[in-house]
N, C-alpha and C positions, 0 to 999 in steps of 0.2 A: 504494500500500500504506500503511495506516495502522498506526501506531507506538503503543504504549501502555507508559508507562515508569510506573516506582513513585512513591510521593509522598515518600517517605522518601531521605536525603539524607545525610551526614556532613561535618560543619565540624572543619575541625583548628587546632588551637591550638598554636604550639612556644612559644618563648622572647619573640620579637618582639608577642605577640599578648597578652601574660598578665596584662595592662591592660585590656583589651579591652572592653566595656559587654554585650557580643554573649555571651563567656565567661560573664558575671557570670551574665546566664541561665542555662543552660545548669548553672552551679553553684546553683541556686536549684530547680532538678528535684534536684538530685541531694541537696539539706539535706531536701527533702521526702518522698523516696523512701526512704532508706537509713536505718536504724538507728541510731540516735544513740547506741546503745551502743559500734558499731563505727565509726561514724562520722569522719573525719580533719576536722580544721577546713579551713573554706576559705581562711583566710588563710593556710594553711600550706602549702594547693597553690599560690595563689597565689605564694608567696614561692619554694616550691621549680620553679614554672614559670619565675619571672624570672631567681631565680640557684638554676642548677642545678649538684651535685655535678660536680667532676670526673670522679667516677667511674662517670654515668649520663647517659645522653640520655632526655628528658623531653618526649613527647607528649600532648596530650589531644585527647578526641573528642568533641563534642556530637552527637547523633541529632536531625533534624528531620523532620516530617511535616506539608508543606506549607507550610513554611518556620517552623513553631512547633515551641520546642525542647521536647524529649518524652524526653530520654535520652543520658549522661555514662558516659565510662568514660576511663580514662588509662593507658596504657603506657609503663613504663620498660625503658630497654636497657643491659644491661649487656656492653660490648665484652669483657670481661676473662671471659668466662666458656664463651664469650658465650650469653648469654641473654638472653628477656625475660618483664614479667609485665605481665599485666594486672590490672586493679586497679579498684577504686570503679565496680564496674559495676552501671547503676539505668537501668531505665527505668520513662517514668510509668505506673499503671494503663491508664489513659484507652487506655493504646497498647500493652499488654505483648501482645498478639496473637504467637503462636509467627511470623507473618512479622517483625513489628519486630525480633524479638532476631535471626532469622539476617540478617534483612540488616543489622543491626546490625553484625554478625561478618564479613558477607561483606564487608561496605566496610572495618572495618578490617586485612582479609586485604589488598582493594586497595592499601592504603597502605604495609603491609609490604614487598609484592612490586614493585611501583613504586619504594620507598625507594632501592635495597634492604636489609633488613634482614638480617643474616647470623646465623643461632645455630642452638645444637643443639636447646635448647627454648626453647616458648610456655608458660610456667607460669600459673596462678593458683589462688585458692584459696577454697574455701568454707567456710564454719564450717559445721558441725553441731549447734547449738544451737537448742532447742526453739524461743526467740526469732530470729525469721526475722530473717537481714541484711538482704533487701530487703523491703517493705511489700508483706503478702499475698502472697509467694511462698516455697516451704518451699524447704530448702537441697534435699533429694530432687529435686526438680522441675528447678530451678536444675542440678545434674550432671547428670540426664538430655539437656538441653539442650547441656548442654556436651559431653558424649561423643557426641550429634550429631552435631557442627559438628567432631568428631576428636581433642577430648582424652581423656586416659588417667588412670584414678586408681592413684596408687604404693597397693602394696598393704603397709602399710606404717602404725603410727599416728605423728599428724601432729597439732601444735598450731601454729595461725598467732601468731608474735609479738607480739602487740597489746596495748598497755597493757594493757589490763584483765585480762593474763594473770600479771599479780602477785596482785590477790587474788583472781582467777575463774580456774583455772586448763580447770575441768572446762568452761566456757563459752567456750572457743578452742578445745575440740576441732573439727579440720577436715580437707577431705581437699583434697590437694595433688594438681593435676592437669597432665599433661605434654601436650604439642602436640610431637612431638620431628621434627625434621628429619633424615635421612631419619626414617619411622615407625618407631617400635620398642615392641618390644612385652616388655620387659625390660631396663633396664640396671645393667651392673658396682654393686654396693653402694657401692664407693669412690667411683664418680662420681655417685650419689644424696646422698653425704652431703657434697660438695663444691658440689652445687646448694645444700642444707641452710643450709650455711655461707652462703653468697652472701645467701640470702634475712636468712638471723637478724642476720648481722655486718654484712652491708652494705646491702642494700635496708630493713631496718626501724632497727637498731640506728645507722645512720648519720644516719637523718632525724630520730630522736628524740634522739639527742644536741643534735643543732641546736636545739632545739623546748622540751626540758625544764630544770626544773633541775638544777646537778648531783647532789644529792644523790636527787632521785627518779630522773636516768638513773641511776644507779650501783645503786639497788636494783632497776630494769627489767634494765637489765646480768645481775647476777649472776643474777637470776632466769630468763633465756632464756639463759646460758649454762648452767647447770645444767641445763635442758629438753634441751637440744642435745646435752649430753651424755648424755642419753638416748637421745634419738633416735639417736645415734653407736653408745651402745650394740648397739642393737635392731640397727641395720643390720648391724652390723658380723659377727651372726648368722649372717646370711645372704651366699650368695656373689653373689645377682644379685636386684634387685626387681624382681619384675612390675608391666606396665603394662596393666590391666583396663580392657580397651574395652568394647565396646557387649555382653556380655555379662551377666550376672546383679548386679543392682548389689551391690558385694560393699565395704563401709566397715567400716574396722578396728574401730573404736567403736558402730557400730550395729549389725553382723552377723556374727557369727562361724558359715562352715560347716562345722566341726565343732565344738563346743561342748561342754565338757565337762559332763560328769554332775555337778549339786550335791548334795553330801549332803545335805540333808534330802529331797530327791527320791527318794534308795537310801530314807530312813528310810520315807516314805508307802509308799513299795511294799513295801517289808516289811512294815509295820500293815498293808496290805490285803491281802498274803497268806495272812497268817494264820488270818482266817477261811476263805478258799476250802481253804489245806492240812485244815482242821480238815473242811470241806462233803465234800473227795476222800477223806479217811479213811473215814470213815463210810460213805458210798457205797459204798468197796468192798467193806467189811467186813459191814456192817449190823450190826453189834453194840451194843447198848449200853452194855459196857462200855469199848470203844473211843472214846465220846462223851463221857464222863462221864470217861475218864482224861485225854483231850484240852482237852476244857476245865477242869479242875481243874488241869494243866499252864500255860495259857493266862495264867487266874488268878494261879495262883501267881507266876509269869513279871513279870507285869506288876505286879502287889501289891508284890514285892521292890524292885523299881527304882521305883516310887513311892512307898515307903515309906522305903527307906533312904537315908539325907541323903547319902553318898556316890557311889551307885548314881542318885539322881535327878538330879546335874546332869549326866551323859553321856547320859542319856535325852531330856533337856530339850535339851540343844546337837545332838542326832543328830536331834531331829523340829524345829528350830528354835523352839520354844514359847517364849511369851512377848518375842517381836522383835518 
């Protein structure tokens, strides 16, 4: 019987390795791949792969295909929560085939399960930002992929902590996606906002301490503690968030299903009722002077509030004119 195995492959990287010339690669798909807007520096992985946080265990993973590296992602564990996330995921064009990315996923399922790794969730997170995190792949694509492979998006809005969420705040919007052990498909709002915490104060707000000065952590600081305190808010709403699987892609920031009615929308459909009420009168009537008093009415109506400096700017703000 003959055997046919994949070409693709996973190299792991802990502490002992973060040296490595094999790594360097490996991190040179990934400067090529990924967004330099979101981008983390490599000496920074490097430094937190050699000395890492007491309060995290620190993996990474190269993708090969054929023994050329083609694809980078890293995983941190946090025992104290316990959770984990995944992070700085890229692979090259050359190789993004829908097989790359699952067996991507599937090897580093192997490794969790083998480890073993113990938590309630698999988090990670995508921006939703018009500007794609990874080169020629939209964030839409990228979650579909993920709720594949059996993540969950919190229904729920969500900004990932990233520098650039001082002065870009509307360019972190992201949606935060769960892997939760056992599956669930809802959990307590208390323990959504306690994941929150973990992510903002400790997985970002702890590496960027290391990394920055203090005067610019201190203004990253207060500015993802203020976000957070939102986000606390919002939850706190609610007695339980939903985790939306393979269902209707449903993000807090790009889709709302039920959506409110805008007022200048009430206003256009008024304007265009008005001639059809004016077409119904008539019709029933056939009168002429039922035409003639309707629109003389019409007229008038419409004359007053464009004439009177008062009267025109609540006209003006109800059909939005001139925005």
């Amino acid at each position: 019987m003959r055997r046919l195995r994949s070409g693709f492959a996973v190299e792991v990287f802990e502490q002992a390795n973060a040296r490595s010339e094999r790594l360097a690669g490996f991190l040179q798909v990934y400067v090529r791949n990924f967004s330099p807007e979101y981008r983390t520096k490599t000496n920074e992985l490097l430094d937190f792969l050699e000395r890492p946080p007491p309060d995290r265990d620190i993996v990474y993973f190269g993708l090969t295909y054929r023994g050329v590296a083609c694809g980078f992602a890293t995983l941190m564990y946090y025992p104290d929560g316990p959770l984990a996330i995944v992070d700085h995921l890229v692979i090259a064009p050359n190789m993004r085939g829908y097989g790359a990315f699952f067996t991507f996923c599937d090897l580093i399922a192997n490794y969790i399960e083998e480890k073993p790794l113990v938590f309630d969730h698999l988090l990670a997170e995508v921006i939703l930002s018009d500007r794609a995190t990874t080169e020629h792949i939209a964030s839409t694509l990228l979650i579909r992929l993920m709720r594949i492979v059996g993540f969950r998006i919190a229904r729920l809005p969500y900004w990932a902590p990233d520098p650039s969420i001082v002065h870009d705040r509307e360019g972190c919007k992201a949606a935060l996606l769960f892997l939760s052990q056992p599956e669930r498909v809802e959990i307590p709002a208390g323990e959504f906002i306690t994941v929150v915490e973990i992510i903002y104060r400790i997985h970002y707000s702890r590496w960027y301490q290391r990394v920055m000065s203090s005067d610019r952590f201190m203004k990253y600081s207060s500015t993802i503690e203020a976000i957070l305190e939102e986000i606390r808010s919002k939850a706190a709403l609610e007695n339980r968030i939903f985790l939306n699987g393979m269902k209707n892609l449903d993000l807090q920031f790009s889709f709302d299903p039920n959506p409110r009615t805008d007022l200048s929308t009430l206003g256009y459909m008024v304007l265009l009722s008005i001639p059809a009420a004016v077409t119904v009168a008539v019709a029933l009537t056939q009168d002429i002077w039922v035409t003639a008093v309707s629109a003389a009415a019409a007229v008038c109506i419409i004359g007053i509030f464009a004439v009177h400096p008062r009267l025109r700017r609540p006209l003006r703000k109800f059909f939005r004119l001139g925005e």
